[in-house]
Each structure stands twice: as C-alpha cells, then as structure tokens.
N, CA, C and O atoms as a Tinker XYZ file with bonds, in Angstrom:
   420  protein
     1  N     19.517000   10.686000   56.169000    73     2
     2  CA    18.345000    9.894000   55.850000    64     1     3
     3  C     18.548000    9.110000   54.558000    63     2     4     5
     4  O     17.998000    8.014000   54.449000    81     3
     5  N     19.361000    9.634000   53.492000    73     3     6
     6  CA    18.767000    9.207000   52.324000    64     5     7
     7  C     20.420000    7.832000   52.324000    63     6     8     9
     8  O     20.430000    6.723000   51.791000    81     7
     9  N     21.587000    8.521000   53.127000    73     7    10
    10  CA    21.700000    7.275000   53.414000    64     9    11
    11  C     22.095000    5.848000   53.988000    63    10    12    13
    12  O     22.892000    4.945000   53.735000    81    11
    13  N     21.081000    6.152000   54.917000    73    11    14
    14  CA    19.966000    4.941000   55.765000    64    13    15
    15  C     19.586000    4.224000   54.543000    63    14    16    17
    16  O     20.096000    3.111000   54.410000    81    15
    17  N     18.699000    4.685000   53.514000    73    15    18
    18  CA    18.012000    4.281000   52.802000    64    17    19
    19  C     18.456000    3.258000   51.539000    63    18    20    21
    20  O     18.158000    2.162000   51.063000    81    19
    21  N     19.401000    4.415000   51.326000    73    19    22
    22  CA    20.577000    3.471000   50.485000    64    21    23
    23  C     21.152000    1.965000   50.976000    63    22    24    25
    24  O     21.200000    0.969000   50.255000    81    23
    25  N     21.601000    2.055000   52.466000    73    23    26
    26  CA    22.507000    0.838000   52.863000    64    25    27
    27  C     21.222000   -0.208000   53.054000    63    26    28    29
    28  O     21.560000   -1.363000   53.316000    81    27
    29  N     20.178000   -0.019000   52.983000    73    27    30
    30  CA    19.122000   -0.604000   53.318000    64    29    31
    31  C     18.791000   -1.538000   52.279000    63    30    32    33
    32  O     18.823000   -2.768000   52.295000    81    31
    33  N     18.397000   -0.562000   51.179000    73    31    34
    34  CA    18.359000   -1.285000   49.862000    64    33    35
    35  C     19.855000   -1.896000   49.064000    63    34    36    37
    36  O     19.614000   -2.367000   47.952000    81    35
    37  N     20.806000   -1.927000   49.333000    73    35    38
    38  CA    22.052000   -2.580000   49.350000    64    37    39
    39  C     21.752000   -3.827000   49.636000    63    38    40    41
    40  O     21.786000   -4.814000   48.902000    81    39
    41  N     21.342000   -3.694000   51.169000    73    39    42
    42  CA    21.534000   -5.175000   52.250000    64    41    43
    43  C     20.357000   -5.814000   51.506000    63    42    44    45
    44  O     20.285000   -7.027000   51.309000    81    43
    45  N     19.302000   -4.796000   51.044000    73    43    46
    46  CA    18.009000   -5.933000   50.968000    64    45    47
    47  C     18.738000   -6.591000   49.537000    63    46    48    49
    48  O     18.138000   -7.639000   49.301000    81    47
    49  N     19.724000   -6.375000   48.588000    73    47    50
    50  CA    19.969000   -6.891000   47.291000    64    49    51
    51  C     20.960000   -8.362000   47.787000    63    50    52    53
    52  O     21.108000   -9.443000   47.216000    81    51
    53  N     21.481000   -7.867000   49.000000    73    51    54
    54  CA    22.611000   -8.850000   49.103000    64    53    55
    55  C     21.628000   -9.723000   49.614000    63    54    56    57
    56  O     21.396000  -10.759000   48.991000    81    55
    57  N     21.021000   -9.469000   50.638000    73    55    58
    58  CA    20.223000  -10.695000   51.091000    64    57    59
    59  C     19.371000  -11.680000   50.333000    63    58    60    61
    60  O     19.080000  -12.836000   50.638000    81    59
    61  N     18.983000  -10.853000   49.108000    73    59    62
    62  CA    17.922000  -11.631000   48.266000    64    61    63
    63  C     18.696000  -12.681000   47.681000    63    62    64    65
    64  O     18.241000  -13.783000   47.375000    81    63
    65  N     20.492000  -12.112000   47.461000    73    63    66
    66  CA    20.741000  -12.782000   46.024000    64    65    67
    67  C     21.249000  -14.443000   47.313000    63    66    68    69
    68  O     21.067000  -15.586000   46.894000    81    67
    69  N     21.935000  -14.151000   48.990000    73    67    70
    70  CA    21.628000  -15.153000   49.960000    64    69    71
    71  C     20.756000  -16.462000   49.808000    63    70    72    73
    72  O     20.919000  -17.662000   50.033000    81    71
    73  N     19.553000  -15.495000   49.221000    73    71    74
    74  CA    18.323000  -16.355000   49.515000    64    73    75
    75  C     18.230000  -17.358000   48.485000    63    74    76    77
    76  O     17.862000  -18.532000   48.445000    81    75
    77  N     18.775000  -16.344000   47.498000    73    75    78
    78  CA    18.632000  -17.207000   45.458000    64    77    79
    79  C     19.987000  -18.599000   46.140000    63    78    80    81
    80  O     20.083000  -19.761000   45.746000    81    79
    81  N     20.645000  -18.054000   46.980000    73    79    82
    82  CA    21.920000  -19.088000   47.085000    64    81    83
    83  C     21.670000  -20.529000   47.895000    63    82    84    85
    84  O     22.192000  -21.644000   47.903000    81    83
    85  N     20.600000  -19.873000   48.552000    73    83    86
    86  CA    20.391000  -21.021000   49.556000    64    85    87
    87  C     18.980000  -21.575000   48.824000    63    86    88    89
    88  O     18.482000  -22.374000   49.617000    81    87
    89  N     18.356000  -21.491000   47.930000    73    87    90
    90  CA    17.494000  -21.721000   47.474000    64    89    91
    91  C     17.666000  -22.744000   45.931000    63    90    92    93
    92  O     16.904000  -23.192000   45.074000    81    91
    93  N     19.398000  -22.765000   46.273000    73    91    94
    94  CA    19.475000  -23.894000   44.778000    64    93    95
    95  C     18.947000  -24.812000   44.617000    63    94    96    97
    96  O     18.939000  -25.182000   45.791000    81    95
    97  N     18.335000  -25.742000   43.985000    73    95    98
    98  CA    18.191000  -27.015000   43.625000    64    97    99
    99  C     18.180000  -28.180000   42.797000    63    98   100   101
   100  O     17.964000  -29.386000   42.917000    81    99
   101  N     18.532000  -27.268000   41.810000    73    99   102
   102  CA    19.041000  -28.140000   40.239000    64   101   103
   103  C     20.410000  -27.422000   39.439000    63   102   104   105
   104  O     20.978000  -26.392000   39.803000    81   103
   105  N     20.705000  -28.135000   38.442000    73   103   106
   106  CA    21.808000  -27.158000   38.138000    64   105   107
   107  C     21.537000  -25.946000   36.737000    63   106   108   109
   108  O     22.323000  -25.249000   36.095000    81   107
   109  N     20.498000  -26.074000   36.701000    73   107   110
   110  CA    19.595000  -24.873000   36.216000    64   109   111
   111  C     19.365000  -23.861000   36.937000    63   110   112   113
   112  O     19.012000  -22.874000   36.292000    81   111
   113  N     19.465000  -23.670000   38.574000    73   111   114
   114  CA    19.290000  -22.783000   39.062000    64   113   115
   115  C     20.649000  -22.175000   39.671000    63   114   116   117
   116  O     20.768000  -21.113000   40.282000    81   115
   117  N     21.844000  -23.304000   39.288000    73   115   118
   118  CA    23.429000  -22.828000   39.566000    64   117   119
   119  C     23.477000  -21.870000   38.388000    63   118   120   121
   120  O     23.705000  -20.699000   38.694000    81   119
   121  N     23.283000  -22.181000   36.924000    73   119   122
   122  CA    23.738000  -21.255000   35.903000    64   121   123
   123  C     22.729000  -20.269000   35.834000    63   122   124   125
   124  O     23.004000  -19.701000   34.777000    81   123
   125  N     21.878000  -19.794000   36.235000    73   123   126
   126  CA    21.009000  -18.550000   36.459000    64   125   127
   127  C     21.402000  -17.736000   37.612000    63   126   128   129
   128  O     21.146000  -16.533000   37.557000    81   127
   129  N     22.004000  -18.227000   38.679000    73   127   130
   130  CA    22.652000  -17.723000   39.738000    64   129   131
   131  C     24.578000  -17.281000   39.354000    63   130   132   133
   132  O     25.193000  -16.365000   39.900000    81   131
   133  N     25.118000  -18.196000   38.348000    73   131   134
   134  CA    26.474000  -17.622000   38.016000    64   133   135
   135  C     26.351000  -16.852000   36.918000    63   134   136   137
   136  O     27.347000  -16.430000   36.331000    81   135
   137  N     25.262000  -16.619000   36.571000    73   135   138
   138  CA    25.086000  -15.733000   35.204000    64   137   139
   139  C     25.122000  -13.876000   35.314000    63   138   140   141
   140  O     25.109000  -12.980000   34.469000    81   139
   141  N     25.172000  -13.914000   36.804000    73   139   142
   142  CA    25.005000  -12.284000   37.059000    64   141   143
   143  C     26.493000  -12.078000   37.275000    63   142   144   145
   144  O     26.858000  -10.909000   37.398000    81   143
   145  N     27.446000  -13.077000   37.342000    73   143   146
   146  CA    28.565000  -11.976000   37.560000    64   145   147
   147  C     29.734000  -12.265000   36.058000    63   146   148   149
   148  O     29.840000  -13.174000   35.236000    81   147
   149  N     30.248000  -11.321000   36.227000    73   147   150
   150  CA    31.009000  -10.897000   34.873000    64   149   151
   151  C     32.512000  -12.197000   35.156000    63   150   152   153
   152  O     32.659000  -12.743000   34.062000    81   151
   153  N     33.027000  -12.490000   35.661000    73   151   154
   154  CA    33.934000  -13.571000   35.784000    64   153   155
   155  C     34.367000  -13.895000   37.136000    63   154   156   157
   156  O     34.393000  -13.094000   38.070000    81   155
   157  N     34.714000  -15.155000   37.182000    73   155   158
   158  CA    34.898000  -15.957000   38.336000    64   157   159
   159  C     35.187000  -15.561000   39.521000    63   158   160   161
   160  O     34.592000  -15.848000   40.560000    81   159
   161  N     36.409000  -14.673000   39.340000    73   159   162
   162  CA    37.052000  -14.062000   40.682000    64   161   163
   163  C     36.018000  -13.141000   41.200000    63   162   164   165
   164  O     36.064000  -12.951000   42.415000    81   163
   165  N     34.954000  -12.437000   40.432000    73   163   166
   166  CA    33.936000  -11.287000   41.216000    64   165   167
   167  C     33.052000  -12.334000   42.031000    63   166   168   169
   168  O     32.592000  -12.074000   43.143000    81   167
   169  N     32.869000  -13.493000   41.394000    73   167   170
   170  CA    31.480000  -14.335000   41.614000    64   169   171
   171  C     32.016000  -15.470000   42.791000    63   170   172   173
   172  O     31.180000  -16.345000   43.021000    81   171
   173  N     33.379000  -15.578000   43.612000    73   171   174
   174  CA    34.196000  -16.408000   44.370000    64   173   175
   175  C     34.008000  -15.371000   45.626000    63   174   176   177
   176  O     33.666000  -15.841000   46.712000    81   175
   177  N     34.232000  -13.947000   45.480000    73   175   178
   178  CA    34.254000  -12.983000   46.617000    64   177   179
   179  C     33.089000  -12.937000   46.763000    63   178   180   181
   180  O     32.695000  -13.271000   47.880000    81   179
   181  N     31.938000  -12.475000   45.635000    73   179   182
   182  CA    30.782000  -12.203000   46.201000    64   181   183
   183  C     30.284000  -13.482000   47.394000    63   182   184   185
   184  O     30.204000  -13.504000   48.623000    81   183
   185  N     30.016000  -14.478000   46.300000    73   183   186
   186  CA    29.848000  -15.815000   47.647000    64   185   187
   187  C     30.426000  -15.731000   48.591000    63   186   188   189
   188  O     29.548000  -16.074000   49.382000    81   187
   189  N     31.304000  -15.524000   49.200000    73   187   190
   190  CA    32.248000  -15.602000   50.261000    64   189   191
   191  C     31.703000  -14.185000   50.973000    63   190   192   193
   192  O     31.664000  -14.297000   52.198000    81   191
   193  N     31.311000  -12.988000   50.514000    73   191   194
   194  CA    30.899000  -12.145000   51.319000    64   193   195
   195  C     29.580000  -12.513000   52.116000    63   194   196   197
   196  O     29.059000  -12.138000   53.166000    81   195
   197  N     29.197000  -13.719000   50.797000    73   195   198
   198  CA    27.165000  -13.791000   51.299000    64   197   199
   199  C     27.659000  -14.812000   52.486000    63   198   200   201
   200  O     27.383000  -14.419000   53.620000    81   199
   201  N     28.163000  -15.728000   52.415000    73   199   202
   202  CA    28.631000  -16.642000   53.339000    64   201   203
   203  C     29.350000  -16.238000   54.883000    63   202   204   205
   204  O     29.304000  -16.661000   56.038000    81   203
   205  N     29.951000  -15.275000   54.204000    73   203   206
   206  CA    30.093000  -14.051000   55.273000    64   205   207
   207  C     29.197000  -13.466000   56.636000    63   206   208   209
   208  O     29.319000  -13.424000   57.860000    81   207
   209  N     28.002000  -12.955000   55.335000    73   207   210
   210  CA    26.946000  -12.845000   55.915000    64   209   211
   211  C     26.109000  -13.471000   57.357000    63   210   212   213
   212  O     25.639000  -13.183000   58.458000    81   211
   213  N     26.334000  -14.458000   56.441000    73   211   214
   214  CA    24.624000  -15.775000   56.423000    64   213   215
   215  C     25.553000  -17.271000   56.557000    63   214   216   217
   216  O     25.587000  -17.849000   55.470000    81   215
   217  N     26.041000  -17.745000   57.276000    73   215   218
   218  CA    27.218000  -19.094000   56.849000    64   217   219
   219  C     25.871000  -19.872000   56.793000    63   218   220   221
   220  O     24.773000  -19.546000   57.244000    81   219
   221  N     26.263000  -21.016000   56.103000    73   219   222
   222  CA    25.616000  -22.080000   55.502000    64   221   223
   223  C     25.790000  -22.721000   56.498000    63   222   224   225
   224  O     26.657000  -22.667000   57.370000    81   223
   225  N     24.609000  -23.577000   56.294000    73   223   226
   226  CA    24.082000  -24.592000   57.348000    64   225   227
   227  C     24.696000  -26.077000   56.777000    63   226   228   229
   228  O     25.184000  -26.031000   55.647000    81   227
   229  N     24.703000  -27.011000   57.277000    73   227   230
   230  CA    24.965000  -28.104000   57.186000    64   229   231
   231  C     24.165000  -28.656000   56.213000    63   230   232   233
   232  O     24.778000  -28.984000   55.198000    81   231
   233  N     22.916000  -28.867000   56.217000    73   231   234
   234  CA    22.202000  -29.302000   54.994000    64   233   235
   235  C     22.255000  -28.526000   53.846000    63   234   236   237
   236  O     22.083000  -28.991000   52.719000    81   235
   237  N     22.559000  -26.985000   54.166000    73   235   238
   238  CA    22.772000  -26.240000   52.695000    64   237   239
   239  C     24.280000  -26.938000   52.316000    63   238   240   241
   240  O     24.720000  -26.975000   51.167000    81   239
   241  N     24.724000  -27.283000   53.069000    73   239   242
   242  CA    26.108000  -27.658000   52.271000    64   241   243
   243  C     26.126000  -28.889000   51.335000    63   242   244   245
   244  O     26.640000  -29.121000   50.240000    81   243
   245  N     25.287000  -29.653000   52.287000    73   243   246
   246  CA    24.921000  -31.698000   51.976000    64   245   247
   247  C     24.151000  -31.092000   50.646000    63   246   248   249
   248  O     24.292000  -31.818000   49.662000    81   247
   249  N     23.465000  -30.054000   50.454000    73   247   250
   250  CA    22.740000  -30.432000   49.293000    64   249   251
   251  C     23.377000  -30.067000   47.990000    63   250   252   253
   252  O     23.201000  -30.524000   46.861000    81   251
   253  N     24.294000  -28.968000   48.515000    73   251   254
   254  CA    25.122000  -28.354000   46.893000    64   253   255
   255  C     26.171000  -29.485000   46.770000    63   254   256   257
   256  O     26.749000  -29.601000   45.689000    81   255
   257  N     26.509000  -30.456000   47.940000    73   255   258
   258  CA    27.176000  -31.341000   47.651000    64   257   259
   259  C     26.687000  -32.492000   46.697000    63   258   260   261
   260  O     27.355000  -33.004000   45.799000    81   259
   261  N     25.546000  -32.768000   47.016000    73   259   262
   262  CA    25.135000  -33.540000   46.601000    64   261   263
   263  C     24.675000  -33.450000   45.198000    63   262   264   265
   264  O     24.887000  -34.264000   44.299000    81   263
   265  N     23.926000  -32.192000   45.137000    73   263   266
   266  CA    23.966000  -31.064000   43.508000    64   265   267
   267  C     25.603000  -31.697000   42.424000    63   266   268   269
   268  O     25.794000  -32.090000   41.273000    81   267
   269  N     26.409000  -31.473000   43.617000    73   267   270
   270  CA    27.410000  -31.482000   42.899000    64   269   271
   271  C     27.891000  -32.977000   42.160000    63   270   272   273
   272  O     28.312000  -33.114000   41.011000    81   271
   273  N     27.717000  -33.873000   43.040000    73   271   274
   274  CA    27.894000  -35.319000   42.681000    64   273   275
   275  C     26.864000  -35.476000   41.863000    63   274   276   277
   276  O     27.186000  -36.230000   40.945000    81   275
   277  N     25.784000  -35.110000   41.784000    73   275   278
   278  CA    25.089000  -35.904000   40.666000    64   277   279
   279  C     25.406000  -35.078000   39.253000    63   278   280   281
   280  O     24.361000  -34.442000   39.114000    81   279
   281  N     25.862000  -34.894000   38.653000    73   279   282
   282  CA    26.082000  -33.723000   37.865000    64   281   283
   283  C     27.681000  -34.227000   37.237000    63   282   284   285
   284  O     28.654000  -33.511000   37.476000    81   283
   285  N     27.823000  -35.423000   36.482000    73   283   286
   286  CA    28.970000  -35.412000   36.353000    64   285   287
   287  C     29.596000  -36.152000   35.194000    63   286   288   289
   288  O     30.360000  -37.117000   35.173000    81   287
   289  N     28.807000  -35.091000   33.802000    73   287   290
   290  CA    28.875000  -34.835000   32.419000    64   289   291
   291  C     29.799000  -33.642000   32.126000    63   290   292   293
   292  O     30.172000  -32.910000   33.043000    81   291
   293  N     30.154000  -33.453000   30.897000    73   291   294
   294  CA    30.805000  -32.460000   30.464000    64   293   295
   295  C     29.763000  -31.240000   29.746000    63   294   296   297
   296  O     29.617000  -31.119000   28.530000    81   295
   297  N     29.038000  -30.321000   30.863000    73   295   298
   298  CA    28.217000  -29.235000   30.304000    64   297   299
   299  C     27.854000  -28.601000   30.991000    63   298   300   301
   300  O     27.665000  -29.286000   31.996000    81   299
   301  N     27.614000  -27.730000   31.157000    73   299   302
   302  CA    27.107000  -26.379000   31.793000    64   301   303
   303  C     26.985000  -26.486000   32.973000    63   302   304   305
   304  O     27.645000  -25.823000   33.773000    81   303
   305  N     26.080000  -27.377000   33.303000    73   303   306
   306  CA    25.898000  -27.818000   34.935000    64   305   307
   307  C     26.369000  -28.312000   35.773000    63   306   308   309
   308  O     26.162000  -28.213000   36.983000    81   307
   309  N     27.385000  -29.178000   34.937000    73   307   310
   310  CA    28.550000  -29.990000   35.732000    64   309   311
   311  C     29.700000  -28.469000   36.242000    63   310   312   313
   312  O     30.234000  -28.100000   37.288000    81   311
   313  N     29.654000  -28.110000   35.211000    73   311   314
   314  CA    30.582000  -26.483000   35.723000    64   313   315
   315  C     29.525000  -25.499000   36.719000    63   314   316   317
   316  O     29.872000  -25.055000   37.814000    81   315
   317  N     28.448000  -25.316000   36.216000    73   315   318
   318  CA    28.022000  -24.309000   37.283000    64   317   319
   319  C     28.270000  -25.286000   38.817000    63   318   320   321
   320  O     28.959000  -24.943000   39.778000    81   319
   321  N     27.447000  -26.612000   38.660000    73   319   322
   322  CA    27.400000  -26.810000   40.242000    64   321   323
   323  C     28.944000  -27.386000   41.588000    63   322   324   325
   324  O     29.166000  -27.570000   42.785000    81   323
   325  N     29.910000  -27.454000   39.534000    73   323   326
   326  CA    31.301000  -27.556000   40.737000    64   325   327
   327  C     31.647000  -26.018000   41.230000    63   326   328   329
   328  O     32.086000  -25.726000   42.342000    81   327
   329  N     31.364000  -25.137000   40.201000    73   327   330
   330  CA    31.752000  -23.424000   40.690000    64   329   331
   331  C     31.294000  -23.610000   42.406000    63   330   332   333
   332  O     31.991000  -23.715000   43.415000    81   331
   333  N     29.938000  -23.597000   42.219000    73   331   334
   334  CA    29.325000  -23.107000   43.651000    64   333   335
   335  C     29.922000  -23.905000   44.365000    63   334   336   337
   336  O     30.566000  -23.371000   45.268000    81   335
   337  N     29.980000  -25.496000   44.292000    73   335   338
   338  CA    30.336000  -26.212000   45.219000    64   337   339
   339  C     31.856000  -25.817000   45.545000    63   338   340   341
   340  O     32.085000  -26.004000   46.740000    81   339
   341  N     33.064000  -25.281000   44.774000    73   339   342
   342  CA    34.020000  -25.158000   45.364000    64   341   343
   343  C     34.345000  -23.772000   45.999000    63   342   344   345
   344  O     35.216000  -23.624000   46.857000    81   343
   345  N     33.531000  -22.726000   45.478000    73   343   346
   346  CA    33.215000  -21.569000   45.911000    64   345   347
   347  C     32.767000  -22.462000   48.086000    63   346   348   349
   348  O     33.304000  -22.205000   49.164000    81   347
   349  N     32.056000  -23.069000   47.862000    73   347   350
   350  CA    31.849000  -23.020000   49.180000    64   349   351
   351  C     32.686000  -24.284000   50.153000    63   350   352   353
   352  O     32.440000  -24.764000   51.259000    81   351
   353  N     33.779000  -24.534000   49.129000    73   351   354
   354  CA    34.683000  -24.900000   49.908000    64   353   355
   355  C     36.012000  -24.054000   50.531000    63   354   356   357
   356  O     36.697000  -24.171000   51.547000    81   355
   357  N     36.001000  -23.004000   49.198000    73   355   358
   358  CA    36.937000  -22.006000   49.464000    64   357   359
   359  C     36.394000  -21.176000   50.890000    63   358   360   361
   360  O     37.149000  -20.884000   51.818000    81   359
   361  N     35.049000  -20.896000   50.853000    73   359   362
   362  CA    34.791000  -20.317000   52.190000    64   361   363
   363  C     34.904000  -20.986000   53.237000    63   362   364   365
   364  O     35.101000  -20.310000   54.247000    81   363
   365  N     34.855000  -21.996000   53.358000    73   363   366
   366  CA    35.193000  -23.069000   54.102000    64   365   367
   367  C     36.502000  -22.989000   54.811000    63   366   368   369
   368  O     36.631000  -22.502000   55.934000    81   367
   369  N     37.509000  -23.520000   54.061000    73   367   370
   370  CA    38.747000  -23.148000   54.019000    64   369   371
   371  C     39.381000  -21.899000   54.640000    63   370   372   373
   372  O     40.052000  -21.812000   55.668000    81   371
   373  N     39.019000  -20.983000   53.796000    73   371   374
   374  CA    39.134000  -19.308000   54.744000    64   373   375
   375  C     38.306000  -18.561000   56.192000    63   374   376   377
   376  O     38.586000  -17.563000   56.855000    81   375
   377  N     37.253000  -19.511000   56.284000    73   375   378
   378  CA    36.790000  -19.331000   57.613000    64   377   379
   379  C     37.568000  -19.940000   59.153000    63   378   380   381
   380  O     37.605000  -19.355000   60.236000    81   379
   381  N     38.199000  -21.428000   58.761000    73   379   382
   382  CA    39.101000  -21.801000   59.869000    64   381   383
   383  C     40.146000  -20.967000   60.383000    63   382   384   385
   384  O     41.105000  -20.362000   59.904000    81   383
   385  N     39.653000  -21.132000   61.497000    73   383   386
   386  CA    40.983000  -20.143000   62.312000    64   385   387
   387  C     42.245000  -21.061000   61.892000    63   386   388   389
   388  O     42.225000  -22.262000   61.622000    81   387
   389  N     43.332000  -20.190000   61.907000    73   387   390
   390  CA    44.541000  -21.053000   61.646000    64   389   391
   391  C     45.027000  -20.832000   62.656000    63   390   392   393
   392  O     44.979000  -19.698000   63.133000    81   391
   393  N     45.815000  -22.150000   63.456000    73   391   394
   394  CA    46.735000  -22.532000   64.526000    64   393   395
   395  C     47.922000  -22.036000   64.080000    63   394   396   397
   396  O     48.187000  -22.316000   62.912000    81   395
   397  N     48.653000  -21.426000   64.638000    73   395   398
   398  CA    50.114000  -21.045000   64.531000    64   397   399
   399  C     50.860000  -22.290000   64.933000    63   398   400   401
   400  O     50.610000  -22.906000   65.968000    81   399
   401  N     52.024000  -22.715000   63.846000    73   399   402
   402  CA    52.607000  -23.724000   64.366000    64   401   403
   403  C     53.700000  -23.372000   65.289000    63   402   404   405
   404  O     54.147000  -22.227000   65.215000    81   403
   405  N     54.174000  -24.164000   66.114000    73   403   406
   406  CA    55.095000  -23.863000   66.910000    64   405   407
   407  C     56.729000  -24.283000   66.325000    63   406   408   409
   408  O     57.122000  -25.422000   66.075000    81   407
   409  N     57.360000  -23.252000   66.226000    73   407   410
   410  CA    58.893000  -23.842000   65.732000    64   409   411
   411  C     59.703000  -25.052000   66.414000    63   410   412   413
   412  O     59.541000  -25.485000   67.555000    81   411
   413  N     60.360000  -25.370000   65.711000    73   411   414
   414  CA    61.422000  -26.565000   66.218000    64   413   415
   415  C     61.892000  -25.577000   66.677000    63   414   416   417
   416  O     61.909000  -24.381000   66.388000    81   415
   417  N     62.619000  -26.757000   68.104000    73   415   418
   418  CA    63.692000  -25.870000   68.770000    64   417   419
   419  C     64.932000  -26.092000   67.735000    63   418   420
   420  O     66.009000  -25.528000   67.931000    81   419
C-alpha cells in the first residue's frame, strides 16, 4: 500500500513539473523552471524523461521556438530560453528511430 502511494506522489511531482514545462511563456518562466536543478546535465535528462512522458505537441514546440527567437540579448533569458529550446531539440534528436545504413559492397 504505502508503496502505491509513494509512486503516486512521484508521478503526481513529475507531472506537475510537465505541466510548469508546457506552461512556459516568457523567459521569466524559463529561469524559474531551470532554477530547480543543480546543473545542466540533471536538467537535459530530466526534460527528456518529461518528454518521455508527455512528447510535445507541435505548438508546444512553435512556441519555445519562438520564446527562443525573440530573446536574443546577452542575459539570463537568452540562456534560459536557448537551454529549454535545445533541451527539446536534443529530445528530438534521440527520439528518431535510426535507420541502419546499409554497407558498401
């Protein structure tokens, strides 16, 4: 029982922080969202697990893209919203199946 309860409240943490992800909209809400993890490489897997999860939709993508293009000073936000944005290219990237190439004869 107790744990049921546990994996429960796990999923409900992962899902929330999903929700904080898909819920960006300025780049004030990128550096409040990269502020919980201790350095890059924890905060590249975690995304990639939530993405995992939950894959992003097409307009969630158009918009961190777009987050990302407007944003393109030297400060905080220009870094938080390229993090996320390349964070969700890296998932990107690692989600394609890869074709095996075929050798030369």
């Amino acid at each position: 029982m107790y744990s049921k309860i546990k994996k429960y409240l796990i999923y409900r943490k992962v899902y929330k922080k999903r929700e904080d992800l898909k819920s960006i909209t300025t780049g004030e809400h990128c550096v409040k969202f990269l502020k919980r993890y201790n350095s890059l490489s924890e905060m590249l897997d975690y995304i990639n697990i939530l993405f995992i999860i939950e894959p992003p939709s097409d307009i969630e993508l158009q918009k961190l893209s777009l987050l990302q293009q407007k944003y393109n000073t030297n400060d905080i936000y220009t870094y938080a919203t390229q993090t996320i944005w390349l964070a969700s290219v890296y998932y990107i990237c690692n989600s394609l199946p890869v074709r095996r190439q075929h050798s030369w004869p």
